[in-house]
VMD Tcl script that draws the C-alpha trace (Angstrom):
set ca {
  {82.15 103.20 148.49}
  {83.81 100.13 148.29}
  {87.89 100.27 147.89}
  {89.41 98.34 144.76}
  {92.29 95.92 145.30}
  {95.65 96.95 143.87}
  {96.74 95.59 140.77}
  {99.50 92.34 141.27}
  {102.87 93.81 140.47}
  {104.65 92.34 138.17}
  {108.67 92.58 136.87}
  {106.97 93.76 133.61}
  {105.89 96.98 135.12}
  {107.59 99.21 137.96}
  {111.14 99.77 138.47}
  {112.62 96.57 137.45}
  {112.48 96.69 133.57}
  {114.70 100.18 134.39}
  {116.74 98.61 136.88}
  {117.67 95.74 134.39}
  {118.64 98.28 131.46}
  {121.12 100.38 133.48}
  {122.42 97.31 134.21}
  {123.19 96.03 131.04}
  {124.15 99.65 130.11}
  {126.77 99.52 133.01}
  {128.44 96.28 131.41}
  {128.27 98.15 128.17}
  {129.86 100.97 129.46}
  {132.41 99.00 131.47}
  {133.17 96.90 128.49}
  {134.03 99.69 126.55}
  {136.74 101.12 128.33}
  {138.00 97.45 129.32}
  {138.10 96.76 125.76}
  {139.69 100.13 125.28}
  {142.28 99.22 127.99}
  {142.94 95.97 125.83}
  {141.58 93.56 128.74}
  {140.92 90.37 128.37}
  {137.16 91.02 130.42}
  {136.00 93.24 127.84}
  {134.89 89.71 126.10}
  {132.83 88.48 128.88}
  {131.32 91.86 129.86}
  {129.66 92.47 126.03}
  {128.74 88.51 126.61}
  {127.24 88.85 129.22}
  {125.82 92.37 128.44}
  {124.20 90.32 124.75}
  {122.59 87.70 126.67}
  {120.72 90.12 129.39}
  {119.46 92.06 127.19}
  {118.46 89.18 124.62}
  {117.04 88.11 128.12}
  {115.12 90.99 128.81}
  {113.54 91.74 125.54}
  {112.19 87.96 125.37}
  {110.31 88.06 129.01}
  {109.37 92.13 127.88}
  {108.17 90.21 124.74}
  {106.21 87.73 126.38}
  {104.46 90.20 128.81}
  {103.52 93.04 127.14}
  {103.60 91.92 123.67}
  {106.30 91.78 120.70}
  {105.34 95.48 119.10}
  {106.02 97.19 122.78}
  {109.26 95.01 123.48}
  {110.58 96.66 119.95}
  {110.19 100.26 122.09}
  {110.36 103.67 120.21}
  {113.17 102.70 117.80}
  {110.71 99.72 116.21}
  {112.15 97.06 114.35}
  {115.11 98.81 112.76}
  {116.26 100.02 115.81}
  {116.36 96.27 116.97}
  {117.96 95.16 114.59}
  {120.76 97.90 114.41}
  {121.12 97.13 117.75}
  {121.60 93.82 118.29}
  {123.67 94.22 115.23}
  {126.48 96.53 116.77}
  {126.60 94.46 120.22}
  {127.16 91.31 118.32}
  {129.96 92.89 115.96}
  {131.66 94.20 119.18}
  {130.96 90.84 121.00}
  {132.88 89.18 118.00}
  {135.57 91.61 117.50}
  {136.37 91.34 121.29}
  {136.32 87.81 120.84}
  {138.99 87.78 117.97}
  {141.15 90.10 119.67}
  {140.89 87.89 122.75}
  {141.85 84.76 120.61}
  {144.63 86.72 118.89}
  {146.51 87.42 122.35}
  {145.55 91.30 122.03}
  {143.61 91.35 125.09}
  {145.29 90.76 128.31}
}
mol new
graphics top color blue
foreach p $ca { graphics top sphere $p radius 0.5 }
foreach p [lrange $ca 0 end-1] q [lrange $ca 1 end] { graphics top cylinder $p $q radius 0.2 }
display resetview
């Protein structure tokens, strides 16, 4: 019987798509209590945090389609999402104008 190669990994499936969202969970989390501790960080974390996870759903997007990137939530929950990080990523920023953050 002959054997069957192995499928190619790829960063779409395995560990890394996991590995990638508790990282951007971690900067969440770490934003929040930076912001909550008034630092001026807080800003760059939620930044950062937006653009990984803009990032990730693009490339999760591109290989595996647009209707699996969306995930169990669908559309709505995509939206809501990206809704709240980019309120907090502008209310950090306007605190961090005003001089709040330190």
């Amino acid at each position: 019987m002959p054997c069957r190669r192995a499928q190619p990994s790829s960063t779409a499936s395995g560990t890394t798509p996991y590995t990638l969202t508790l990282g951007i969970a971690g900067l969440n989390i770490v934003g929040a209590v930076s912001l909550f501790m008034l630092r001026r960080i807080a800003f760059r974390l939620f930044t950062i945090a937006l653009v990984a996870n803009l990032l990730v759903t693009i490339a999760h997007a591109i290989n595996r389609g647009f209707v699996a990137a969306l995930g169990g939530a669908g559309a709505i929950g995509l939206v809501i999402g990206y809704g709240v990080l980019i309120a907090v990523c502008i209310y950090a920023g306007r605190l961090k104008a005003r001089g709040v953050l330190v």
